[in-house]
ROSE-4610 file (N, C-alpha, C; in Angstrom, 1 decimal, always signed):
// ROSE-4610
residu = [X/X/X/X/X/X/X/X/X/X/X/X/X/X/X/X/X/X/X/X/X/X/X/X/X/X/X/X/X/X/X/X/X/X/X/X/X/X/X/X/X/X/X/X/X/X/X/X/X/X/X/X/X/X/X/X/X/X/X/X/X/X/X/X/X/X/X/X/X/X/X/X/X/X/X/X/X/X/X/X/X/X/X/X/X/X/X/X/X/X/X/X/X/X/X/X/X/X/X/X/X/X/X/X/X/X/X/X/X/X/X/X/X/X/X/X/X/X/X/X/X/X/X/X/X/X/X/X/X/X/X/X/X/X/X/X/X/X/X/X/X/X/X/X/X/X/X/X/X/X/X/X/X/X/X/X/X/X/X/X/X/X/X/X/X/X/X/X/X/X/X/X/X/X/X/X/X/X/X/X/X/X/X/X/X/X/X/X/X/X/X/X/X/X/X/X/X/X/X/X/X/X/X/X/X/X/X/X/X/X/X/X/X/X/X/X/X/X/X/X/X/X/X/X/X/X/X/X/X/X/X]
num = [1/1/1/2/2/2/3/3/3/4/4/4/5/5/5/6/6/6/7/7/7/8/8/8/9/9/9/10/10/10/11/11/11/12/12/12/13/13/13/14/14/14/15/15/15/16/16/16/17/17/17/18/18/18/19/19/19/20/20/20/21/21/21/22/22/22/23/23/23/24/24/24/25/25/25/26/26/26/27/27/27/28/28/28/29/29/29/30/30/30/31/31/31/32/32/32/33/33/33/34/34/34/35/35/35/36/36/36/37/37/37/38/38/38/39/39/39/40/40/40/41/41/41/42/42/42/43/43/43/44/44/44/45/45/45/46/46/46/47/47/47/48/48/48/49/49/49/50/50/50/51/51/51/52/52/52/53/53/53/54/54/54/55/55/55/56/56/56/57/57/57/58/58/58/59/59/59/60/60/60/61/61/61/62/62/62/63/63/63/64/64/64/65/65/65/66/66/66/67/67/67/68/68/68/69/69/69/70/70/70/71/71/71/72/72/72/73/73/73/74/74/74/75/75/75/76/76/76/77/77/77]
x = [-11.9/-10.9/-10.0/-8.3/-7.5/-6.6/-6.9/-5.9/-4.7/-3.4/-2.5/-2.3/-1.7/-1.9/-1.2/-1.2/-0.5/+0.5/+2.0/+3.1/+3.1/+3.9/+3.9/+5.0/+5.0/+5.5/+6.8/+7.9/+9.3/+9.6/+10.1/+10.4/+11.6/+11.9/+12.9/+13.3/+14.7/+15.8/+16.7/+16.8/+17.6/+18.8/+20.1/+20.8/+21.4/+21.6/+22.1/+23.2/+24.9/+26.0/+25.4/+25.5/+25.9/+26.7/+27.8/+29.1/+30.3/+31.5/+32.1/+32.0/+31.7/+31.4/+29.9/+28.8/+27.4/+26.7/+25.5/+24.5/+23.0/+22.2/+20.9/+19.8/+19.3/+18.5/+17.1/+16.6/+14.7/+14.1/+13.4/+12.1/+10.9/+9.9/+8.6/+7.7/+6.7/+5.6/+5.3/+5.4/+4.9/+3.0/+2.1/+0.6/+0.6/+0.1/+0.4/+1.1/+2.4/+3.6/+3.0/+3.8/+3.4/+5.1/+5.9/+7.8/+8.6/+10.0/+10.5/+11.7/+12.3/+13.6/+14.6/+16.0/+17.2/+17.6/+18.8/+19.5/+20.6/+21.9/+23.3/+24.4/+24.9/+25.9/+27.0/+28.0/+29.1/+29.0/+28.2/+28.1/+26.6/+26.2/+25.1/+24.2/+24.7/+23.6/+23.5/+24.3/+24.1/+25.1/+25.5/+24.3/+24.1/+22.8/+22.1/+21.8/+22.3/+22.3/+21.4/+20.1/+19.7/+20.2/+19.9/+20.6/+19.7/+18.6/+17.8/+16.0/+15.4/+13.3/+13.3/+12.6/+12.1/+10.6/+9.9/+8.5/+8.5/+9.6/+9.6/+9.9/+10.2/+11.1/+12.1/+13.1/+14.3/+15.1/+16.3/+17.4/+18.8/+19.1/+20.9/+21.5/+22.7/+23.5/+25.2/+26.2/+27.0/+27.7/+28.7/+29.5/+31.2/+32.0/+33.3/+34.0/+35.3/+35.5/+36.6/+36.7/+37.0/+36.4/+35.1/+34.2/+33.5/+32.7/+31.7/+30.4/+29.4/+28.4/+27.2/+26.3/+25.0/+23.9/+22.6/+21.4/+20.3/+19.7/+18.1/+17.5/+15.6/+14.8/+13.6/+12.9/+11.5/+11.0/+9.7/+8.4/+7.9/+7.3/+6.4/+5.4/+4.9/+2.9/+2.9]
y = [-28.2/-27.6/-26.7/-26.8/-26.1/-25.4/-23.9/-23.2/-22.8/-23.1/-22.3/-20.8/-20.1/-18.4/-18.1/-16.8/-16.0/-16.1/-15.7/-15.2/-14.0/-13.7/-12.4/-11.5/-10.4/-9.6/-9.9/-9.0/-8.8/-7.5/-8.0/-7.0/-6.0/-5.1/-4.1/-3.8/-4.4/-4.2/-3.2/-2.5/-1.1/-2.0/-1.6/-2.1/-0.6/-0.6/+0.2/-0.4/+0.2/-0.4/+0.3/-0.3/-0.4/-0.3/-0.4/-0.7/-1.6/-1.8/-2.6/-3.9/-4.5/-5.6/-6.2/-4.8/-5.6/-4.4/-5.0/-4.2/-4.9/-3.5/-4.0/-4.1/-5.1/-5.1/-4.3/-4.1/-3.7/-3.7/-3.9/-4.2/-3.6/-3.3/-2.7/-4.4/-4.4/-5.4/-5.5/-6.8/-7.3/-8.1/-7.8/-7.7/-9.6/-10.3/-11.8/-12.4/-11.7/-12.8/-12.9/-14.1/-14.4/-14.3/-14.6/-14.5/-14.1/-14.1/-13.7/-14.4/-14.9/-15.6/-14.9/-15.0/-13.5/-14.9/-14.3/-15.1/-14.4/-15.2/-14.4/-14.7/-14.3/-14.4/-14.0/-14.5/-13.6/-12.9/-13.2/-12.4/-11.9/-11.2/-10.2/-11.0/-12.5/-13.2/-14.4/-14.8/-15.9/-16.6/-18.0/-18.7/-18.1/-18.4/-18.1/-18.7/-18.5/-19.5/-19.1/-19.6/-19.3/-18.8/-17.7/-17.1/-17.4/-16.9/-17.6/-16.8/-17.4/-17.2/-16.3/-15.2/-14.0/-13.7/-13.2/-12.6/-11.0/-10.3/-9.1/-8.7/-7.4/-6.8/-5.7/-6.4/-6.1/-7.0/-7.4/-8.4/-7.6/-8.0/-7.5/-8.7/-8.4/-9.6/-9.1/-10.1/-10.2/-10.0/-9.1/-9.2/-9.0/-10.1/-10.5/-9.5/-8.8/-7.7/-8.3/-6.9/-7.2/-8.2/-8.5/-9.4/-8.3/-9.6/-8.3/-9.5/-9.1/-10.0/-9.1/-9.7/-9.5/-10.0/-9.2/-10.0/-10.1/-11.1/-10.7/-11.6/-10.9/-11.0/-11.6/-12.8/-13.6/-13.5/-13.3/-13.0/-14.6/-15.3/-16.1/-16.4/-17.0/-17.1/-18.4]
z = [-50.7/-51.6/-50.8/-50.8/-50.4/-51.1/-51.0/-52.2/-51.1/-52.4/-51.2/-51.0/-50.5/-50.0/-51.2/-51.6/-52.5/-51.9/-52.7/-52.4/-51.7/-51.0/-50.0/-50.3/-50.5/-51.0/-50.4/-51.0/-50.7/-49.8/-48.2/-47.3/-48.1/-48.0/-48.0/-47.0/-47.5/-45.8/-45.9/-44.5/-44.2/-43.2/-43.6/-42.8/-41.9/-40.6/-40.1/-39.3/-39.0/-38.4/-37.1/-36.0/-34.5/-33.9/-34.2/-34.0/-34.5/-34.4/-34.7/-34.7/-36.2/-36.0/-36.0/-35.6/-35.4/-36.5/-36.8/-37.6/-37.0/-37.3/-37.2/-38.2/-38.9/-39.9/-39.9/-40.6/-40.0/-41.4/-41.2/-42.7/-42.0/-43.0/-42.7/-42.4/-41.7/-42.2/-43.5/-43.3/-44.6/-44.5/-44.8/-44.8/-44.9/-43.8/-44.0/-43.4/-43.5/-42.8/-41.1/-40.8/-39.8/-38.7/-40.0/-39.8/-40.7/-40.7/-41.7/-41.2/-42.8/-42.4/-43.1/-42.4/-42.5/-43.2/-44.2/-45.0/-45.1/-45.5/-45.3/-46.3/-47.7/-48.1/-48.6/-49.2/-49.5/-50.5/-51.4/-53.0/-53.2/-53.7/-53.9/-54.4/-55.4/-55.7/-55.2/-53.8/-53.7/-53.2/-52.9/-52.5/-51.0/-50.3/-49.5/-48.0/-47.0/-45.9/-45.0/-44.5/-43.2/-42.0/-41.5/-40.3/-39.1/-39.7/-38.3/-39.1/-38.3/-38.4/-37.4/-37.5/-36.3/-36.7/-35.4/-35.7/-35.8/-35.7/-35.6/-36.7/-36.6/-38.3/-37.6/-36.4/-36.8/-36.0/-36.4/-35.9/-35.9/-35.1/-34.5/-35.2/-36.4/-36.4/-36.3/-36.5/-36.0/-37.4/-37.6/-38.8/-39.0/-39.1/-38.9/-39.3/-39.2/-39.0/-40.7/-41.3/-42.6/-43.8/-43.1/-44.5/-44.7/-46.1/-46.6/-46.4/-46.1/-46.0/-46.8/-47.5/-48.3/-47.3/-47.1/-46.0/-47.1/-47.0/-47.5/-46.2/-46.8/-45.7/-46.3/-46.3/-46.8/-45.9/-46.5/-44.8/-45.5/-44.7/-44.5/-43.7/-43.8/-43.5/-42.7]
């Protein structure tokens, strides 16, 4: 018999600017995850694009100069 894992909670992301152009994300551990995948869009709800999978909890990303970009962050197991 194989059960699947519970769902794993929702990271809470801090965004802090860097500089022109760059920000660094960071989330706390999440109890489980083994990664977390960053996602990226134009509007607060969506739709949602893969930015990339990391084992850490923080990423440097790149942000085009006069956009507005939205991040979320999924931990996975």
């Amino acid at each position: 018999l194989s059960l699947p894992f519970p769902p794993l909670a929702a990271p809470v992301l801090s965004i802090r600017w860097t500089g022109p152009g760059e920000a660094l994300l960071s989330w706390a551990p999440v109890t489980g995850a083994t990664a977390y995948t960053i996602f990226a869009g134009e509007s607060p709800s969506g739709p949602w694009l893969p930015l990339e999978s990391v084992s850490g909890t923080t990423h440097g990303v790149a942000v085009p100069d006069e956009s507005l970009r939205f991040f979320v962050v999924s931990a996975t197991q």
